[in-house]
N, C-alpha and C positions, 0 to 999 in steps of 0.2 A: 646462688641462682644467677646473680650478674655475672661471674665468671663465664659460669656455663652460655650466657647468651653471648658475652663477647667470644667464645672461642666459636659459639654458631654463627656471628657473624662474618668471622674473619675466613670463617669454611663457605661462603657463600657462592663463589663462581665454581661450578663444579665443569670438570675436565677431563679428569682423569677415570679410570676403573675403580668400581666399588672396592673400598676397602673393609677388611674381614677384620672379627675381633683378634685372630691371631696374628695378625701381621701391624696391629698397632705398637704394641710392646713384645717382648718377649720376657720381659721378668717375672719374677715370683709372684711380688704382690701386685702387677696389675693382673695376673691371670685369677689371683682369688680376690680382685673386686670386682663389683658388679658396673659393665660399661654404661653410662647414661645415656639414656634414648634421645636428649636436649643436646647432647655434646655432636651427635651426626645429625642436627637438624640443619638442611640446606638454607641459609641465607641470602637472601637476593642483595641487601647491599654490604658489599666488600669495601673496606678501607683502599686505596689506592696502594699502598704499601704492602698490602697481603702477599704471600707466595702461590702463585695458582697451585704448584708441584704439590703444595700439603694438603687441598680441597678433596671434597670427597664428594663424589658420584651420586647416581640415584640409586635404586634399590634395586638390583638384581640378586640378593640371596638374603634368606632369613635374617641372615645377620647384620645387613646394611641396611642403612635407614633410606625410608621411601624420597625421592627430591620433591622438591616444592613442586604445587602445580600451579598450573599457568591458568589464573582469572581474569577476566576482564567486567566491568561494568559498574554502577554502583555500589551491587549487593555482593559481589565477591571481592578477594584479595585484590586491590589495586597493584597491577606489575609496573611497580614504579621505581626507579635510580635513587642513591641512596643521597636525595637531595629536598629540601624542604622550602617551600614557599613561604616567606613573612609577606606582612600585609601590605610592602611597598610594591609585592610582585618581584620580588628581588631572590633568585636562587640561590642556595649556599652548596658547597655537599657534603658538609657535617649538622648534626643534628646540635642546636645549640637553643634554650629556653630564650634570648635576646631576638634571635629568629621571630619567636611568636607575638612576645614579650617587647616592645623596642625601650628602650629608655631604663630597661632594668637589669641589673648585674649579670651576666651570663654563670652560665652554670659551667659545669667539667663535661665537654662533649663525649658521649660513650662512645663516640665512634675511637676517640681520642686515645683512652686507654690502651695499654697492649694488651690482648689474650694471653688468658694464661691456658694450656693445653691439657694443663694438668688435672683442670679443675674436674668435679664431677659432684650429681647430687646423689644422696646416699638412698640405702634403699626404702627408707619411709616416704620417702619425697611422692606426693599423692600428684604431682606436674608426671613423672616418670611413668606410672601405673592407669590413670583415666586420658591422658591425651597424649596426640600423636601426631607427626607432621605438623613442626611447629615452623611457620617462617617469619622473618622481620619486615614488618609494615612499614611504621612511618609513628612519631612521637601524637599523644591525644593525650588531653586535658592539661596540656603544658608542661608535663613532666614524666608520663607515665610513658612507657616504652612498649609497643602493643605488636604482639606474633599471633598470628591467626592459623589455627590448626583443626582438630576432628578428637571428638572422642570417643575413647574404645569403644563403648557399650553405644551401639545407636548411630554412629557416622556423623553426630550434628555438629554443625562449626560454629566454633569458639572461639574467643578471642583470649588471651593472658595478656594480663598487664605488670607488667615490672616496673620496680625504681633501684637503682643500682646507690647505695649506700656511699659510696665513692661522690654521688653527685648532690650529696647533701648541703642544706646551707643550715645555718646557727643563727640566732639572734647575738648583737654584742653581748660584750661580759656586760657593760655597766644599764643593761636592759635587765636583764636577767641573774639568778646567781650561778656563779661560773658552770656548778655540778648537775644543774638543772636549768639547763638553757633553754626558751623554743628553738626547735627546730621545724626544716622543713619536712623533716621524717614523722617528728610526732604530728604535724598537720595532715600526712598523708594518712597517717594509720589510722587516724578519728574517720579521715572520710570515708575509709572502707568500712568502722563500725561502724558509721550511720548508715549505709548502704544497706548491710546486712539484717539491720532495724527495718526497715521503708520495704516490706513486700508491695506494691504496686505496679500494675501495667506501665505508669509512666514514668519511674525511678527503675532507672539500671539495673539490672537483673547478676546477681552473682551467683556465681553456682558451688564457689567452695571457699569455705573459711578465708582468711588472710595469714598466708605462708611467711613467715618474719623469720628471718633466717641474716647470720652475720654477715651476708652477703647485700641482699636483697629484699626488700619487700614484693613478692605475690600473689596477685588475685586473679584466679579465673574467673570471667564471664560472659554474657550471652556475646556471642558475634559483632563485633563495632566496626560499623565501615570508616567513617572519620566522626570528628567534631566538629560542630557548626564552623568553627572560624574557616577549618582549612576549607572544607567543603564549599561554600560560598566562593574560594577563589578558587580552587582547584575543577567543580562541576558548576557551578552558578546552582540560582534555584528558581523556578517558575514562583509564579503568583499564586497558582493553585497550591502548591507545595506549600508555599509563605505561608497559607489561610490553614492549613494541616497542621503545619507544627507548631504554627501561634496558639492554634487548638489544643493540642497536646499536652504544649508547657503549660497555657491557665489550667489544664485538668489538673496535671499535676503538682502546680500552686496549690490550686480547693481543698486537693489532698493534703498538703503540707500545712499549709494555715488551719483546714476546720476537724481532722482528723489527729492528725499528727501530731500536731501544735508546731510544727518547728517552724523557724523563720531560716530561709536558705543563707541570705548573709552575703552572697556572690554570684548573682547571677548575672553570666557571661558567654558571650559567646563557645568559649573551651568549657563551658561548664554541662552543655548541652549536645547529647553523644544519640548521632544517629548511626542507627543500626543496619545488620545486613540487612534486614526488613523494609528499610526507611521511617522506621517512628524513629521521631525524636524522645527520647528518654534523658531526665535531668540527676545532672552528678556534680561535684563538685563540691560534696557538704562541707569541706573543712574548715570554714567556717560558720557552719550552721550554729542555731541556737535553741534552745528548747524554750516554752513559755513558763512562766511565773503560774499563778494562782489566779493574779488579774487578768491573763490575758496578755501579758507585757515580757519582752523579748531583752534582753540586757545586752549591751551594747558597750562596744571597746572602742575608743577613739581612733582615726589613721593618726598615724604621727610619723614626721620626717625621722624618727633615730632609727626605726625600725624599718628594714629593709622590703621594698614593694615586695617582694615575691613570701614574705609572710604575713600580708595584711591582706585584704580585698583590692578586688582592680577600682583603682580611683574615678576613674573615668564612667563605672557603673553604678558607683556609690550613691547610696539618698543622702540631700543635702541635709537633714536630722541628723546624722553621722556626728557632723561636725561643728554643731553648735555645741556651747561652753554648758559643763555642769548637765549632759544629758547623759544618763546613765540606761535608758530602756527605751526602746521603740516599739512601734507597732507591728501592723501588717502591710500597713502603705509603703513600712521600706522596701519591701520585694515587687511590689506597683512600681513605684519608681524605676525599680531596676528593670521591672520587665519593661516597661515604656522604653527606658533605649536602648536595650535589647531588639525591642519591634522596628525603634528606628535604626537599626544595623542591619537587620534581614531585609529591611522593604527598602533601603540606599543600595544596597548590594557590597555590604561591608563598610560604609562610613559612617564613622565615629559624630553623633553628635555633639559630644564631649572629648575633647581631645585636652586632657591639664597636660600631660604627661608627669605626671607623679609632682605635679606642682600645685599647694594646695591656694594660691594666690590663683593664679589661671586655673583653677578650677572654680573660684567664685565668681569670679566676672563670668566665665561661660553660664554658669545658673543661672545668673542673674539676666542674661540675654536669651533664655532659652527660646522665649516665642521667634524672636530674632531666627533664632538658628532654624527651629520650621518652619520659616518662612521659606528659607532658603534652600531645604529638602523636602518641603510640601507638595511639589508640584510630583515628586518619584510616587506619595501616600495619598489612596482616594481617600475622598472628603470625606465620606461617614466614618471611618477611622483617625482621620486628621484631627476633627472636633473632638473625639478623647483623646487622643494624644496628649493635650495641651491639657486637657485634664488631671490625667495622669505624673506630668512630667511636671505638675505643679507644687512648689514649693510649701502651697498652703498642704499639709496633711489632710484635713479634714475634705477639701475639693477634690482629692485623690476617688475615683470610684473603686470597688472591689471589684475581686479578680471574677466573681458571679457576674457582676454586673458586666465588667467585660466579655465574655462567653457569650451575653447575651446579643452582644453588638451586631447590627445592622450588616455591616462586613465579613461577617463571618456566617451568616444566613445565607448562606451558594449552596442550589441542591447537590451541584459536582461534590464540594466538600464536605456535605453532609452524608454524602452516600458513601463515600471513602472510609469516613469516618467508622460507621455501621462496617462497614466490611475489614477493619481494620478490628475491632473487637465482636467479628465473628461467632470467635469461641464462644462465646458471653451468652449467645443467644440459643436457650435450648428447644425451644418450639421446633421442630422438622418443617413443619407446615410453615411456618412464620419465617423461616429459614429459605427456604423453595421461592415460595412469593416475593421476597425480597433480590434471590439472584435474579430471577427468572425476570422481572417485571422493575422494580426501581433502579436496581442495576443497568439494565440496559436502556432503561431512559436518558441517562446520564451521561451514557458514552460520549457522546457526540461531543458534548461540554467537556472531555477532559482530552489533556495533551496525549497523545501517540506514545508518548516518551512513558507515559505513569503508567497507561496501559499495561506494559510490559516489566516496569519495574515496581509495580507496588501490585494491578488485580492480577497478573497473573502467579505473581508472587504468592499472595496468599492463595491462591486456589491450589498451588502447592503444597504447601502448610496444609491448610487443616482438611482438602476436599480428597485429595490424591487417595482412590481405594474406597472410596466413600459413594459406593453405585448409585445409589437414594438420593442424591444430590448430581448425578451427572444430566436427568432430563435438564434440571433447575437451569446448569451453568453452560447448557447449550444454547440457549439465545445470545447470551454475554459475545460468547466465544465467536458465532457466526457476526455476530454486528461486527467484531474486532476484526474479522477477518476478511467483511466484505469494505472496510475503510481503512484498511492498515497498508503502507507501503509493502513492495513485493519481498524487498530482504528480510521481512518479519513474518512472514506467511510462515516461515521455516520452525518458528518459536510459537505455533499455536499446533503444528502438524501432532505431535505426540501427543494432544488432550484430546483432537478429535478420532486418532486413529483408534486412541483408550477407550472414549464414548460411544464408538461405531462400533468397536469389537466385542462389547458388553452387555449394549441395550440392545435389543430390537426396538427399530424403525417406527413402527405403530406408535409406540409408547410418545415420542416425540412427532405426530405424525404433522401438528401443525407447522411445526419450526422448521422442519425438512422440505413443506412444500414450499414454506415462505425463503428457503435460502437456495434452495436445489441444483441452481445455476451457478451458484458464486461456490459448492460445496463439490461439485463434480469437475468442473473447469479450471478452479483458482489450488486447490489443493494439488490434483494430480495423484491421489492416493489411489491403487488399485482396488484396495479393500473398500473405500467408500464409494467407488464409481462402480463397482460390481452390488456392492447394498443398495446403491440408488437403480439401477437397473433392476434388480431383484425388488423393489419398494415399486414400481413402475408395474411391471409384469403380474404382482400379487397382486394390485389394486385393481388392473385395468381385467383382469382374466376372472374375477369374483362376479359374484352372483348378485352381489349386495349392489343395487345401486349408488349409494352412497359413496361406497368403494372404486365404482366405476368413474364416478365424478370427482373422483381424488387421482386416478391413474391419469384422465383426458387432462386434470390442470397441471400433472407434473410429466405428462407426454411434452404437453404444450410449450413448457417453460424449456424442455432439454432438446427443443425438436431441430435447431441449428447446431447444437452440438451431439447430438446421439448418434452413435455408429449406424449407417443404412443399415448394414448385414439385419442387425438388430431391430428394425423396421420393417425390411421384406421380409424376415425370416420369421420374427415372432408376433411381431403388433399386426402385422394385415392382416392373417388368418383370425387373428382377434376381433378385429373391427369386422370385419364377414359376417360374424354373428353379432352385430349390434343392431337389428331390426327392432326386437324385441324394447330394448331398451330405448330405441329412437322416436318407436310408432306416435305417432300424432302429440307429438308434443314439440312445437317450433323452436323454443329455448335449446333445447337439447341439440336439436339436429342442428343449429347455428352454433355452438361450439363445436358440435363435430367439424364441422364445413372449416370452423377458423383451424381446428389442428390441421386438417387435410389442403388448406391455404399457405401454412406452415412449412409442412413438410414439403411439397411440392415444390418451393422454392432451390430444392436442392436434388433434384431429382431430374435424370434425365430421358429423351425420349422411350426407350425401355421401360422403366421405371414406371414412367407417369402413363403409360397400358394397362400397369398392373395398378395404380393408385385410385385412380379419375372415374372406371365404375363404380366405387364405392360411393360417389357422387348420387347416384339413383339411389342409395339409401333413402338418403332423408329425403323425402318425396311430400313433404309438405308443401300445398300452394298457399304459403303464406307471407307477406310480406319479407319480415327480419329473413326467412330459408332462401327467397327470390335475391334477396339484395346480399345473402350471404354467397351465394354463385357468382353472380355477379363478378365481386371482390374478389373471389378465386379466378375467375376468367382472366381481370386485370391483371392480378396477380401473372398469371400466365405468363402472357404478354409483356408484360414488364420486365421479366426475368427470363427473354426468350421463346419467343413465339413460336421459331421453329421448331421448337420438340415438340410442336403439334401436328404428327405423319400422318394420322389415322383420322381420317375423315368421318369413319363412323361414331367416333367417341365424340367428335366435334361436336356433332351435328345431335345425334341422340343425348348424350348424357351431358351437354353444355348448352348447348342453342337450343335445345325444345323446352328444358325447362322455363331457359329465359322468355321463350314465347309466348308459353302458358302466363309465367307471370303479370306481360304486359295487360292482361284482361284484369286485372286486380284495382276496383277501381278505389280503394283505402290506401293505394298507395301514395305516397306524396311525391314532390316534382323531385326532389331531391333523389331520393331512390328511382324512380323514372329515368332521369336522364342517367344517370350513372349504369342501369340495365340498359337503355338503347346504345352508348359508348359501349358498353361490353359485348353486345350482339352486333356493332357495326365492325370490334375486331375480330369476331368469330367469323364473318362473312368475307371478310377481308385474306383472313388465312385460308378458307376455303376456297377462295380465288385464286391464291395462292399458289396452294399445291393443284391445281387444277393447271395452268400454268405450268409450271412444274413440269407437271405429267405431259403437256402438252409439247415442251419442247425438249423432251429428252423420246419421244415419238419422231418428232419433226428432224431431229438430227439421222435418223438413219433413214435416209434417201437413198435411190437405185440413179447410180450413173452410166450413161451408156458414151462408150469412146466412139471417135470416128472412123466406121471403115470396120466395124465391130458388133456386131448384131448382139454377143452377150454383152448383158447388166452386171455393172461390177456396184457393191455397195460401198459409198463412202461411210467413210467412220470419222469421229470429229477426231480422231488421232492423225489421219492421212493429211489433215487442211492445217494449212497455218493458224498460229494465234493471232488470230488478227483481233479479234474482238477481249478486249481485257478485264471491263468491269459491265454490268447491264444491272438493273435495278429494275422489279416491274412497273405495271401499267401506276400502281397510284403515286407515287409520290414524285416526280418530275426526272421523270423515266429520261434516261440519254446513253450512250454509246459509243464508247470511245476506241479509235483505230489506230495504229500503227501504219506511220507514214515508209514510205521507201526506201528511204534513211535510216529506217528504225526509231524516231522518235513519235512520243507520244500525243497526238493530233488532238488538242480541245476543243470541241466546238464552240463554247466559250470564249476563245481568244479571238482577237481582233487584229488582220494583217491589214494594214495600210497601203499594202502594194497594188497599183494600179491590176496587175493584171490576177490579183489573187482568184478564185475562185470558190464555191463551196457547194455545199450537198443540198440535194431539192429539198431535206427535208428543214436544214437552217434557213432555206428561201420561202419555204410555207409558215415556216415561223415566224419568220422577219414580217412578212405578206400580215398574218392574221394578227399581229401585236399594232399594227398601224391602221387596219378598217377592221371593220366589222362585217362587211361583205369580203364573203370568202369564197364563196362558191364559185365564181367564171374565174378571177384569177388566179385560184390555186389548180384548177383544170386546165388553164394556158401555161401555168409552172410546171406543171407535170410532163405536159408536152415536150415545151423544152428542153424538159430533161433528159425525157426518151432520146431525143434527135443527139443529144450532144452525147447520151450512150452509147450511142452508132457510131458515132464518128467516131470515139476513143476507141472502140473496141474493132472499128475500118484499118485504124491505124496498126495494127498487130497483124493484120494478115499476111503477113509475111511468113509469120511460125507456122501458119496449115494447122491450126491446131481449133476446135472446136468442139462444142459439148452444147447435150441437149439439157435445159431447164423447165422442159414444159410442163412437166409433173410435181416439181420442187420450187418454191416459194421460193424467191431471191431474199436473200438474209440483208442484201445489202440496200434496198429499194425500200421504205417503207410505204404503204399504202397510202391511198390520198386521203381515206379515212381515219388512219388514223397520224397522219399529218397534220388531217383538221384537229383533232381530237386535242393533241399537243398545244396545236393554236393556240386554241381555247384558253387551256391552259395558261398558256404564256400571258394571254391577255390579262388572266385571272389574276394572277402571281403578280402582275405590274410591269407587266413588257423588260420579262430580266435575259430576254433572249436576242441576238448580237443585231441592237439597234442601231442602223446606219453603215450598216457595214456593205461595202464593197462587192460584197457577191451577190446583192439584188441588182435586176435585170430588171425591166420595165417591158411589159410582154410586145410593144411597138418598139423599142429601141433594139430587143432583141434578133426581133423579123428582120430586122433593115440586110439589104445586100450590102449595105459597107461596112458592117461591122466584120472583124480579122478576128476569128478563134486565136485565140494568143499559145504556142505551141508548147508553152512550160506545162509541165504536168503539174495536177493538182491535186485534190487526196483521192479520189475514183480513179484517174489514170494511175496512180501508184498501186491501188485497191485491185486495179484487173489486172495488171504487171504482174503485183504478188497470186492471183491464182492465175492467172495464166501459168505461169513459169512452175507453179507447183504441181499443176494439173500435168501438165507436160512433161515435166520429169517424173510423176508418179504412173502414167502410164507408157511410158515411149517405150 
């Protein structure tokens, strides 16, 4: 068997074209042997020295073997370089026991050896006939050389473990008698027969005898992803994780000490072999021991003659080991051991005992042990800490049991107890007790656990034992949606196939609560066509029934999807729905106030078309009840908030928003609160009504009849024929202004402020000026006015030259405003806090004005440029 694995190592980089059985040899006898399916197994790590030209390919014909596949994560094949971490962090890229091991004899590296090509396993070999696609991982439990494959019957992956004979150690001759030495072979072959012994969930699972063969020792069994040691440096391990497999191991101590009788004898980091699964499962019997009569475990000394790699790791050892004339121990020596064991997992791989195979510095460390937690205490919470020092205590009898530990304060996290439960799933045959545990303690927990376990332990098992198991998909649909409504978005991708499984199986109903409770995060966050057409189709069966129960389940899962649901799907199918909802609305306020909130909802995304077709459905719910009054309302704001102008239609205003709000104001139960909030909403109905009124008013005003000079027919202007002169206008409420285009083309503020002696400005910034400084307005804004006229005259005296003139007696001057509403402005400004051009320059003093010695200053100003630009436009459109 080692042959055949070094020849599949040394075939690892594959390059070339599949090779065929008949182009390997062409002789006699290899065409009447039988090829080995081990011998074309792809390799992922290649010796440096290999030939790429001899490699062989993946499978493209019956007769080539399939290539490795490519895994990634914890629970599949690690795609890893044929290089191995020891505990200093230090890389090598040969596979070497001193690697894991420091301080101990190195073994003969398999990489080391040469392939023999020749090799092959014969045809009984049960490795040949039950698995397939085998490739080379990485070394676990210290010496064990571990390919991960599939087996024929079933697809489930497996792990094989080999030890290549070649890489054997011996105990000396003067240990032993020469013909009957130990060896590190016969330590290995014990451990697989205690293996074989130990059916338990928490002891290593093998699936087929031990194959001892002149080559090799193998064993196939369940899936191993690494051993604690590497694992720890290669992925780290959370805290929750720590509290799971610390679990795991006491279980499977209880086992070993009250069932079993054994005493493990080396419990070690490499002794503890987590699976694709993620349980931790305990291996490494080969030094186990069985009990006595009494209860009492017999016990061999360490001693310096005999080589570390056939005794126990020293550094894990209980100090009982080593006193003189003790021939039998208890059960506190695996206490011990597991004590710093715990303190290796919870340091994140430091040794609180470091002898290095030295049994002098191995006693002084004992002897300081509290010392030594002091020093990695602060890494282990405190209710753990105080056993610790328990456990790691030299007195036996102060040792607690592995019971007692189980029961410990620290290991009491509902996250880890729930894992737990769902990790021996199988175990539980209740259906009903099954259901309520996914469904309900399950997803309590989530929240408490890493993102990371999510994915690689719950949804794990929901693979394992739920996959095909209908009766159990309602149960494992809250789990799923909690994970999916808090899981980062590249993980969304690793829940898609359980729910598109669950959607395409069950009807809707059956889970009808978990579907309203997730319905947004389910049609949004997935993107599945199949689920957003089941959620539409869950929507439309609910809200279109007869049942009113049903109808109260369609408005709260209209309601949750109404920002995200297709219009089409709204105009086309939900209106006609809601049309016929009198029946169901009649004199009941609750109701009609949900309606109102979906119809608040939906409006928000709807536009003036739209909201034609939407807004009579308002005169439904025709309750004069407070919550129906105050629920208009909030729609009206709503409105308004989101766009006032897609309110065109005066008579919807007015009928089916404003009359109800006015009915309501007689409501005398109602409170202030709801009051002012209906008067703000009917002061913006009235506002838009003025609005479009407005509106309508100067889009009227714009087509005026012009008559030219010397021309008895009316020609009509069209605002296309006249300049842009006017850029932005803003109505009457909110500090209405008007901005022009100076002669020059630039953009004239009335706001700004020119310093220039001779600037000037428009009558109606001189009425503003005027009314921000008194309060008497009336003679002086009527003498402003005047002035204005007069100095009209004179700019437009000055043009006479062109012969060009036009009648305005019938048409309102756009450019002039009124003196009323000049005042109006005033007002205003006054209001506002005089924010209009105080001190400026172009007030005139109605005596200072009249004077004959004041000089019209001949620079034009924005009205002289104002009549320039129509004159000359007027003139060239009619000449």
């Amino acid at each position: 068997m080692s042959k055949v694995c070094e020849n599949s190592r040394s075939n690892s980089t594959i390059a070339g074209k599949p090779l065929e059985n008949e182009n390997l040899s062409t002789s006699n006898s290899f065409k009447k042997s039988k090829l080995s399916k081990l011998a074309h197994f792809a390799i992922r790590s290649t010796p440096p020295s290999v030939n790429p030209s001899t490699t062989i390919g993946p499978k493209e014909s019956t007769s080539s073997t399939t290539g490795p596949f490519l895994f990634s994560g914890r629970h599949t094949v690690p795609n890893r370089k044929n290089t191995i971490t020891d505990i200093g962090g230090h890389k090598s890229s040969q596979y070497s026991v001193s690697n894991l091991l420091p301080s101990r004899p190195s073994l003969v590296s398999p990489t080391s050896i040469q392939p023999s090509t020749s090799s092959k396993i014969g045809n009984n070999s049960s490795i040949d006939t039950k698995y397939h696609t085998l490739s080379y991982t990485l070394i676990v439990g210290t010496y064990w050389e571990k390919y991960d494959g599939f087996s024929a019957i079933g697809g489930e992956e497996i792990s094989i473990l080999t030890f290549n004979r070649k890489n054997n150690i011996k105990a000396p001759v003067r240990v032993g008698r020469i013909k009957n030495r130990l060896s590190l072979l016969d330590l290995l072959r014990y451990e697989i027969n205690q293996l074989t012994l130990l059916p338990n969930p928490r002891i290593l699972r093998t699936l087929e005898p031990l194959e001892d063969t002149k080559d090799a020792l193998t064993i196939p069994c369940e899936h191993i992803y690494r051993t604690l040691d590497t694992m720890v440096i290669h992925d780290g391990i959370t805290l929750l994780e720590s509290k799971l497999g610390a679990l795991q191991i006491i279980e499977g101590l209880i086992y070993l000490h009250n069932t079993a009788h054994i005493l493990h004898g080396n419990l070690t980091p490499s002794a503890i072999y987590v699976t694709g699964n993620g349980l931790w499962k305990i291996g490494g019997f080969a030094f186990s021991v069985s009990a006595n009569d009494a209860n009492m475990y017999p016990c061999y000394p360490w001693t310096k003659k005999l080589s570390p790699d056939l005794q126990p790791d020293l550094d894990f050892l209980a100090p009982e080991y080593l006193e003189k004339d003790i021939q039998f121990v208890t059960n506190a020596a695996d206490v011990f051991s597991f004590g710093v064991l715990i303190c290796w997992i919870y340091t994140g791989g430091k040794r609180i005992i470091e002898a290095k195979n030295n049994l002098e510095t191995y006693h002084i460390v004992v002897d300081q042990l509290d010392k030594c937690l002091a020093s990695v205490g602060f890494e282990i919470e405190e209710p753990l800490l105080s056993q610790i020092r328990d456990v790691l205590s030299k007195d036996v009898s102060k040792r607690p049991t592995m019971q007692g530990l189980a029961l410990s304060k620290h290991f009491k996290d509902p996250a880890a107890s729930v894992l737990r439960q769902l990790d021996d799933l199988g175990q539980l045959f209740d259906p009903d007790q099954k259901s309520l545990f996914l469904k309900e303690s399950l997803s309590k927990v989530l929240k408490d656990i890493p993102e990371s376990i999510w994915f690689s332990r719950i949804v794990q098992r929901f693979n394992q034992s739920l996959i095909g198991v209908v009766e159990f998909y309602p149960a494992i649909l809250k789990p799923l949606c909690v994970m999916l409504d808090k899981c980062e978005s590249h993980n969304i991708k690793k829940l898609d196939i359980w729910f598109h499984r669950i959607f395409e199986r069950i009807p809707l109903e059956v889970v009808e609560d978990i579907v309203l409770e997730y319905l947004p995060i389910l049609y949004k966050k997935l993107g599945d066509k199949l689920i957003q057409e089941k959620c539409l189709d869950f929507i439309y069966i609910n809200m279109s029934s007869s049942d009113e129960c049903h109808i109260k389940v369609g408005l709260n899962a209209c309601k949750k999807l109404s920002m995200i649901i297709p219009m089409g799907f709204i105009m086309e199918i939900l209106i006609p729905i809601l049309r016929g909802y009198g029946k169901y609305l009649d004199d009941n306020p609750t109701r009609q106030a949900d309606f109102l909130s979906l119809i608040e909802d939906i409006t928000t995304r709807c536009n003036d078309k739209e909201l034609e077709i939407i807004l009579p459905l308002t005169s439904i719910a025709n309750s004069l009840h407070t919550i129906v009054v105050y629920a208009k309302a909030r729609l009206v704001l709503s409105l308004c908030l989101n766009g006032a102008q897609r309110l065109k239609n005066h008579v919807i205003v007015t009928h089916d928003l404003l009359h109800p709000l006015n009915l309501g104001l007689g409501l005398m139960e109602m409170n202030d609160k709801y009051f002012s909030e209906i008067l703000h909403a009917m002061a913006q109905l009235v506002e838009q009504l003025q609005w479009l009124k407005q509106m309508k008013t100067k889009k009227e005003s714009k087509e005026g009849l012009l008559k030219v000079n010397g021309d008895s027919k009316e020609q009509s202007v069209s605002v296309v024929n006249l300049p842009k002169l006017i850029v932005s206008e803003a109505f009457t409420n909110d500090n209405r202004k008007m901005s022009f285009l100076s002669a020059d083309g630039r953009l004239d503020d009335r706001f700004f402020r020119r310093f220039s002696k001779d600037s000037r400005s428009s009558i109606e910034s001189e009425c503003s000026y005027k009314l921000s400084k008194t309060s008497d307005i009336s003679d002086d804004s009527y003498k402003l006015v005047e002035i204005g006229n007069r100095r009209k005259k004179s700019w437009l005296n000055s043009y006479n030259k062109q012969s060009t003139s036009f009648d305005q007696s019938n048409v309102p001057s756009p450019l002039l405003d009124s003196p009323t509403r000049s005042i109006r402005r005033g007002a205003r400004s006054v209001r506002s806090g005089g924010r209009s051009r105080t001190g400026s320059p172009a007030y005139i003093d109605a005596s200072v004005s009249n004077s004959p010695n004041r000089k019209d200053s001949g620079k034009p100003n924005i009205f002289t440029n104002l009549s320039h630009n129509l004159t000359c436009t007027l003139r060239n459109t009619f000449s």
